[in-house]
MITOR-872042 format. One record per residue (C-alpha): y, z negated, x. Coordinates in steps of 0.2 Angstrom, whole numbers, padded with zeros to 4 digits, always signed. Each point is the difference from the previous one (the first is absolute). Example, Ala and Ser with C-alpha at 12.3 -4.5 7.8 and 13.67 -1.06 7.14 Angstrom:
# residues 2
-0022-0039+0062
+0017+0003+0006
//
This chain:
# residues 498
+0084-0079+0109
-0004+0002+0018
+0003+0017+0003
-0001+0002+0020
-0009+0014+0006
-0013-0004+0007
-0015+0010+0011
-0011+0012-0009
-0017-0002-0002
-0011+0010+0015
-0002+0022-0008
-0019-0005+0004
+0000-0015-0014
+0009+0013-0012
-0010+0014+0003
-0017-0010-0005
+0010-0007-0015
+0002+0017-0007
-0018+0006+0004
-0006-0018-0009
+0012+0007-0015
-0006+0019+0001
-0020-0005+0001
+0003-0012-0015
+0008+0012-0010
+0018-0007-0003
+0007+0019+0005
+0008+0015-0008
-0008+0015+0000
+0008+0015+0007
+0006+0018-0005
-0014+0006+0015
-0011-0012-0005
+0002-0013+0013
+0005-0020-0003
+0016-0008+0000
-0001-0020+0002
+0009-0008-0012
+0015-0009+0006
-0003-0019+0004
+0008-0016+0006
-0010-0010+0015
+0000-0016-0008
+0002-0006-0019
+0014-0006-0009
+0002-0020-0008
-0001-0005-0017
+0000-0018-0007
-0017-0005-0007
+0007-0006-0015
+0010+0016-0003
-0015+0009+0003
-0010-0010-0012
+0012+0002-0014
-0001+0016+0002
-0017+0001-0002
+0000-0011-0016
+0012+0009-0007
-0005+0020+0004
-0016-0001-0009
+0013-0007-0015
+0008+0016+0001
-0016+0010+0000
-0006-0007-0017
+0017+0003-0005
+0000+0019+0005
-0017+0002-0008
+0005-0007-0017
+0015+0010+0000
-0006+0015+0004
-0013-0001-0015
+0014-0006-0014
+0002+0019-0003
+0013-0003-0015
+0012-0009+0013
-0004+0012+0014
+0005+0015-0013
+0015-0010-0008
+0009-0004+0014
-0001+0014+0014
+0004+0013-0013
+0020+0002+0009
-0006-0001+0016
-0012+0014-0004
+0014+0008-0007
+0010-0002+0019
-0014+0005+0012
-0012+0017-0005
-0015-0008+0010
+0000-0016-0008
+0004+0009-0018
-0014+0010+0006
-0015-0016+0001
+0008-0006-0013
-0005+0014-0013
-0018-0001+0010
-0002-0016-0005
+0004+0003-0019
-0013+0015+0002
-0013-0014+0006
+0005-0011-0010
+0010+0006-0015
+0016-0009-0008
+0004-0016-0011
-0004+0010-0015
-0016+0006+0007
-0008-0010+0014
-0016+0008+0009
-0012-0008+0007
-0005+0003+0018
-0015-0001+0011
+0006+0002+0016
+0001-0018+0008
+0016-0006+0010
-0006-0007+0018
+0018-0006+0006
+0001+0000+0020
+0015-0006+0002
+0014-0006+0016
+0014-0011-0005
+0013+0002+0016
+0011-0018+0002
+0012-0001+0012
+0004-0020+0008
+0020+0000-0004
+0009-0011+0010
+0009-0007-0014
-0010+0003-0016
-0016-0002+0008
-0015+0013-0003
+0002+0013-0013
-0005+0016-0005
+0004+0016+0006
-0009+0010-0011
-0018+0004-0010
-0011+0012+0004
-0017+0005-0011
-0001+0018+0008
-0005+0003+0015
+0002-0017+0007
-0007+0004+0015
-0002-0007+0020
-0013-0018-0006
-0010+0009+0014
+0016+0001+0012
+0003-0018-0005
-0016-0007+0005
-0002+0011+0017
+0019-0006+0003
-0008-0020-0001
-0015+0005+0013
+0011+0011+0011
+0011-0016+0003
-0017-0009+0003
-0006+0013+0013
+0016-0001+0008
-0002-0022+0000
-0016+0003+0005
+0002+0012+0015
+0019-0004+0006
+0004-0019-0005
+0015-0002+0009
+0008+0019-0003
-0005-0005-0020
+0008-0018+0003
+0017+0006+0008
+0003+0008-0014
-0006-0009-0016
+0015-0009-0005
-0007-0015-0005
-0018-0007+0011
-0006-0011-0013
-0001+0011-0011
-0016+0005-0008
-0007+0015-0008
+0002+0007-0016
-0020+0005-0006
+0003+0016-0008
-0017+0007-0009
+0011+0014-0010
-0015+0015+0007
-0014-0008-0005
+0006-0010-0018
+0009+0016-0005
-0017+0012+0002
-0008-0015-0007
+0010+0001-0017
-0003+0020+0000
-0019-0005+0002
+0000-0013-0013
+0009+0013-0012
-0010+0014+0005
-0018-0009-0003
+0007-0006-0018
+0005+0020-0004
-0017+0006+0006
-0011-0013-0008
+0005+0005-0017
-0005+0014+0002
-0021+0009-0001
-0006+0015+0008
-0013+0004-0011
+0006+0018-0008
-0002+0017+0003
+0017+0003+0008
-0004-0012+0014
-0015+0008+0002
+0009+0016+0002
+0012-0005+0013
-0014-0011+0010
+0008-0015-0002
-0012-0014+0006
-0002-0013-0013
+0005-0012+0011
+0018+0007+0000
+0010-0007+0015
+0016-0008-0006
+0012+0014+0006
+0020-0002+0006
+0010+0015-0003
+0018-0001+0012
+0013+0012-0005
+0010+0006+0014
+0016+0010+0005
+0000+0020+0007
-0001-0003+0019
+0000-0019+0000
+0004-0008+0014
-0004-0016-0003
-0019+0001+0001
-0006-0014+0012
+0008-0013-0012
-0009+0007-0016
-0016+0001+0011
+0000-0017+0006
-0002-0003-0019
-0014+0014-0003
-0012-0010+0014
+0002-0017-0007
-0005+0009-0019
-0015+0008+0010
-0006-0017+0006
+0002-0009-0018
-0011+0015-0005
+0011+0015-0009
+0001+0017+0005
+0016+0006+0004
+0010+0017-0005
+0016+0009+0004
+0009+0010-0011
+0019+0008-0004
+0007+0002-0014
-0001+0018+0001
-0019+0001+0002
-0004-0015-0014
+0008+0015-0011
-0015+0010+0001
-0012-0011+0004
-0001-0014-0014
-0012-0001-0014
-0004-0011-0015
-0016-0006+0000
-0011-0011-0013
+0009-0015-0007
+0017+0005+0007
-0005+0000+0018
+0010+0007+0012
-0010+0013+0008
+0004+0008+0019
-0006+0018+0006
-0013-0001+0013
-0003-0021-0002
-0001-0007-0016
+0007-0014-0011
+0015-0007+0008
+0003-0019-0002
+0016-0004+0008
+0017+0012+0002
+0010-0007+0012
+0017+0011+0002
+0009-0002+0016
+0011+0018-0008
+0009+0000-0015
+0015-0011+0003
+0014+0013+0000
+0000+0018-0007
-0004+0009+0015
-0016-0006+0000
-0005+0009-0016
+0010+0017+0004
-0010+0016+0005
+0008+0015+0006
-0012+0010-0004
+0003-0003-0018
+0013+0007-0009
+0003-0013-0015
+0013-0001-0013
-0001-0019+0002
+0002-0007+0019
-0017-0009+0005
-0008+0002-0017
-0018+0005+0006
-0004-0012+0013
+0009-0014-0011
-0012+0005-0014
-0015-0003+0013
+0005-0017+0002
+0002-0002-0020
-0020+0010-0003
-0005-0018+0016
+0005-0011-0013
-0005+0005-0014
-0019-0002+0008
-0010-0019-0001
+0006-0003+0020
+0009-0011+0009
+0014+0005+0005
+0015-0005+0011
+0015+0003-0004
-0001+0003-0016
+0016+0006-0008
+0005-0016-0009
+0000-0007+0017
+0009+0010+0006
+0012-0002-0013
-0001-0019+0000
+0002-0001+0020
+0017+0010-0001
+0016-0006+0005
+0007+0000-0018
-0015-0010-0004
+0006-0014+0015
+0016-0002-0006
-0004+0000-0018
-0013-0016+0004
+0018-0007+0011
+0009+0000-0014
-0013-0007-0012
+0000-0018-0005
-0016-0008+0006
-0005-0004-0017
-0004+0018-0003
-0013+0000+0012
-0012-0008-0010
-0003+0016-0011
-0010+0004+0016
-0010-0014+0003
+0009-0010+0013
+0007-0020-0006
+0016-0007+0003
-0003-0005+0018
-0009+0016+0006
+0016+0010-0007
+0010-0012+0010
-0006+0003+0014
-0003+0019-0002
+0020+0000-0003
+0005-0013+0016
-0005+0017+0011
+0007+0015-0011
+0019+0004+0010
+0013+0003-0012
+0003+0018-0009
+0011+0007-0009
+0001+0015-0012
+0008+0016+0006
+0016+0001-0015
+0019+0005+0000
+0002-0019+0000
-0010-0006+0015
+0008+0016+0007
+0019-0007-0001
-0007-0018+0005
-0010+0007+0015
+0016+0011+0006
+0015-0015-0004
-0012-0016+0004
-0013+0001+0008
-0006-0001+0019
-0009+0016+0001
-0008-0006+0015
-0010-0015-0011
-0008+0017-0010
-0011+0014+0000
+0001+0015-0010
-0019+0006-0005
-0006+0014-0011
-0020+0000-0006
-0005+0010+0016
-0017-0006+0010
-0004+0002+0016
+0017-0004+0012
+0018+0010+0001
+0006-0006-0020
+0011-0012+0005
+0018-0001+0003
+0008-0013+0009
+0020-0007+0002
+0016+0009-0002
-0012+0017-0004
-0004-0008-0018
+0018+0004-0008
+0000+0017+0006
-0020+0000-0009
+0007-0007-0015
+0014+0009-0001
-0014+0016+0001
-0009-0004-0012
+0003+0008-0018
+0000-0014-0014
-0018+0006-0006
-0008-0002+0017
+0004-0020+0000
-0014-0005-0006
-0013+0006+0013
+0011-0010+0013
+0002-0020+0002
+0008-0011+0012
-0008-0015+0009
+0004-0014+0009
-0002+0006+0018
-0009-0012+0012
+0004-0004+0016
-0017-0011+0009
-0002-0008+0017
+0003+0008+0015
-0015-0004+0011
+0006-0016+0011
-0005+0010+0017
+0000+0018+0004
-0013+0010-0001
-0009+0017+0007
-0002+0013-0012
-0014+0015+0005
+0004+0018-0005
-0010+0014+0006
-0006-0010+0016
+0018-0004+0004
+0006-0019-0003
+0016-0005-0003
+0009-0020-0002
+0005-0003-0018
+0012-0014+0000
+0002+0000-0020
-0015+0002-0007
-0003-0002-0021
-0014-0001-0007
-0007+0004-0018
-0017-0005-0008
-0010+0008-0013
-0014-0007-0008
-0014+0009-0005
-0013-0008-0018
-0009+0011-0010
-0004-0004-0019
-0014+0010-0009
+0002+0001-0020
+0011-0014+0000
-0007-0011+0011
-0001-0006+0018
-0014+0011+0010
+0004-0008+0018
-0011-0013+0007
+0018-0010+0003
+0006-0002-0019
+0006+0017-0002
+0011-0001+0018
-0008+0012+0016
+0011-0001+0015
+0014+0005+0007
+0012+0013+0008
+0015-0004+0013
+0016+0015+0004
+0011-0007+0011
+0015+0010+0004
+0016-0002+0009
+0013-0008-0009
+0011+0014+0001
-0011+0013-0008
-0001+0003-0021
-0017+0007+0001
-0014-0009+0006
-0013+0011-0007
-0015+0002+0017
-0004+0017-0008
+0017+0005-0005
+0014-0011+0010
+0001-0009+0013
-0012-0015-0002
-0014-0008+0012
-0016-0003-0006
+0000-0020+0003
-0011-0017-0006
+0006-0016-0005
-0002-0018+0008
+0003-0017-0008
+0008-0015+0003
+0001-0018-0008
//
């Protein structure tokens, strides 16, 4: 790579690019209640159109994989039981999705209805090509950061060719479209209108709480205490306006004295009305459900039970638990491991599963075997450790894995696994990364993409086949975490190449 320094890019250009990013809403809010621009690069990284397409073909794969899954509750309940065992939080969903559900012996049947919004990370390896980093059904936020991220590089094209051109690494290169905003609140919308027209509003109780009878499909988003990640989740909110819902934002802590059950199991919402849609951008880790305030002889146990009384109601509802469940690292490596025959219990052929299992990185199972072959054999530098934490910070990485491992009591071993750890492409040219107005060269930038679909009970509910766009985090190649919120990423967008 051509890493000579070369001049930065006039303060006057940076400064305008961080007032495009603020007026756009890709920004952090702050504790006094100013904005934060999130970190970005000034020109996108490169990606092979045929990598890119495969990807694409194959994602979507994944999704109606995910969704299946996550509905099978008899393998959902018969295989996690150890790792719920391991980890309290996930031993914790896993007894509130018996209570909505029930057991082998005693299956319930449930009203709620799964809308699964989900990003599948890859990573472009240079030797194994592009696999995945990692699933996520909850909270799998920043489509609107990925899109804004495609325009901002357009602005900058647009306005400073030659600044955009000095740094793109490769000038043939074409855009990536990225539609994730839009087609992700076009799948809410779709899901949202199928909730509400089943639905009448023909009874006394609507009368009673002036419900027009012409109910406005209505989006409930449920956020964290002090969240600073607002723009993001109101990027989303404004596209839902314009498709037609109303939107509302709750926590955890007021949904537990505000929720009601209405006619027919409807989920009902102090002060608005029906609810067609829960979206939770909370609920990932324990802390999200803790209240101190309450004194409870079992951690979390209210605000968890709110979420249990959500999806007990006739409402659409992502994440559900199952998909939580079935988006877990345990549940990654367990569909490694399995052959791809086994894949057809949920719907996918003999080629489908195929190509599902050409991006899924190896994994292996945390055991006093793979323990003594890890610490005698292996290159801990081809590994990662992870545990079945969300949201950045759960991974361990190199020589610190034995000392993990050697941590860890024999009961905690199945809430961890390792997995291959990928290394991708450092960008060909250097590049200027933007932090708080200030701009910096990067000369080993590595990128990550996630890609966004959404699938609506069981099926696709994009106007793309179930796929909706795309998020790039690039990060130096020296860094472990390239979370934008939660390391040290840069918002960035993608451009291919023939």
């Amino acid at each position: 790579m051509n890493s000579k320094t070369r001049p930065l890019i006039s303060q006057h250009i940076i400064d305008e690019a961080s007032e495009w990013a603020i007026m756009h809403g890709v920004a952090f809010r702050q504790t006094d209640n100013t904005a934060r621009h999130c970190p970005f690069s000034i020109a996108p990284m490169t990606m092979e159109r045929e990598v890119f397409q495969h990807l694409g073909k194959v994602t979507p794969l994944i999704t109606k994989l995910i969704s299946n899954v996550s509905e099978d509750h008899d393998f959902l309940q018969s295989t996690l039981g150890d790792v719920a065992k391991a980890d309290p939080f996930f031993g914790r969903l896993l007894s509130l999705h018996q209570q909505v559900h029930g057991d082998i012996e005693n299956r319930l049947a449930s009203t709620r209805k799964p809308l699964l919004l989900m990003r599948t990370d890859f990573m472009d390896d240079r030797q194994h090509g592009a696999k995945v980093i990692e699933f996520n059904g909850i909270a799998a936020g920043m489509a609107p950061f990925g899109q804004r991220a495609t325009e901002f590089h357009a602005f900058l094209q647009e306005q400073w060719p030659e600044v955009y051109q000095n740094w793109l690494e490769d000038s043939h290169s074409i855009p990536a479209e990225n539609q994730g905003l839009e087609q992700l609140a076009y799948g809410i919308s779709q899901a949202a209108k199928k909730v509400a027209a089943t639905f009448t509003y023909d009874t006394e109780q609507d009368k009673d709480t002036t419900m027009a009878v012409q109910h406005k499909p209505t989006f409930l988003m449920v956020i964290q205490e002090n969240e600073d990640n607002v723009y993001d989740q109101h990027l989303l909110e404004i596209a839902l306006q314009k498709q037609g819902l109303r939107t509302v934002r709750r926590t955890f802590e007021q949904l537990s004295t505000q929720l009601s059950t209405g006619d027919n199991q409807r989920l009902m919402l102090a002060g608005v009305g029906a609810i067609d849609v829960v979206y939770l951008r909370a609920g990932y880790q324990y802390t999200d459900y803790y209240s101190p305030e309450r004194d409870e002889s079992v951690c979390c146990q209210t605000l968890s039970e709110t979420r249990l009384f959500i999806e007990q109601h006739h409402v659409a509802v992502n994440a559900t638990f199952s998909q939580q469940l079935a988006t877990s690292k345990t549940m990654q490596m367990l569909l490694t491991i399995m052959p791809a025959e086994e894949y057809a219990r949920w719907g996918l052929n003999f080629e489908e599963a195929e190509l599902v299992k050409s991006v899924l990185a190896e994994m292996k199972p945390i055991t006093p075997k793979t323990i003594n072959w890890f610490n005698t054999q292996a290159n801990k530098h081809d590994w990662v450790l992870k545990n079945q934490g969300e949201g950045g910070g759960h991974c361990v990485f190199g020589d610190d894995i034995s000392d993990k491992l050697q941590q860890l009591a024999p009961q905690e071993y199945d809430a961890w696994a390792l997995m291959q750890r990928l290394y991708p492409h450092e960008r060909e040219v250097p590049t200027i990364a933007v932090r708080d107005g200030v701009q910096m060269q990067v000369d080993d930038l590595v990128s990550e993409i996630g890609l966004f679909t959404a699938y609506y009970d069981g099926a696709p509910v994009t106007e793309l086949d179930g796929y909706a766009g795309y998020l790039i985090r690039s990060k130096p190649a020296s860094e472990n975490e390239g979370g934008i919120h939660s390391g040290k990423g840069i918002l960035d967008s993608l451009t291919l190449t023939n």
